[in-house]
N, C-alpha and C positions, 0 to 999 in steps of 0.2 A: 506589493500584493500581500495580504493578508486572508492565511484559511485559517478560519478554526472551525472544531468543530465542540459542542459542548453537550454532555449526555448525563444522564439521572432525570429521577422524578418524572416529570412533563416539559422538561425542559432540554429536549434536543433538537440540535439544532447544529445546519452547516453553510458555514456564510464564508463569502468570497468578498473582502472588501468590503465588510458589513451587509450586503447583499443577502439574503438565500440562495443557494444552489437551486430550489423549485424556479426558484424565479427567476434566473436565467435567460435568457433566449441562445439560441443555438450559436448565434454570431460571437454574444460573450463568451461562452462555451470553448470555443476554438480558440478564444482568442487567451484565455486563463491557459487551456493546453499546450499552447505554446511558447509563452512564459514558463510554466514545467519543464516542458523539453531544454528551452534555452538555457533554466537553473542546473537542471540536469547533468547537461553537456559538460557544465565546469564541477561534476563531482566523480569519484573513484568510480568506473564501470562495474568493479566486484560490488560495494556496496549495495549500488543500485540494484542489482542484478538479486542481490540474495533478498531487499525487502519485496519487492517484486514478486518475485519465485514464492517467497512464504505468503504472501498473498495470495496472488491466483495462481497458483498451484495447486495440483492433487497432494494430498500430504499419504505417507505410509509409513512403517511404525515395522520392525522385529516387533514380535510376541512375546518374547525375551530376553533379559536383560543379557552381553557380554559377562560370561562365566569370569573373566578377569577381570574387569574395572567396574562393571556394574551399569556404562553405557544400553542405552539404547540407540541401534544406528536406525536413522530415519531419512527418510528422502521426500523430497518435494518436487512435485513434475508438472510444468507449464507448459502447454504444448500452445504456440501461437497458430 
């Protein structure tokens, strides 16, 4: 299985298999999800877990930087 997805100009676009994602049907749909999951299943849960989270996730942000290193601590909150 093959996603890409390609953006600039007028040319975005996100295909499954060379397909469209628009164009789909619901049965493909599920059925691309669960190839995901399956991929999934054989990678590190933390990874997963953090690009997830940085996606849909609330993001929030200190005002200000750590007085000592210059960090900003930030939190990301997915609530399923």
């Amino acid at each position: 299985m093959i996603i890409q997805i390609t953006r600039g100009c007028i040319a975005n676009s996100l295909t499954v298999d060379g397909k469209e994602e628009i164009n789909l049907s619901d049965n493909e749909r599920q059925e691309i999800l669960r190839h995901i999951f399956e991929h999934l299943k054989a990678q590190d849960l933390n990874y997963v877990l953090q690009d997830l989270v940085e996606t849909f996730g609330e993001y929030e942000s200190d005002d200000e930087p750590c007085e000592t290193c210059g960090d900003y601590v930030e939190t990301y909150t997915w609530e399923i």
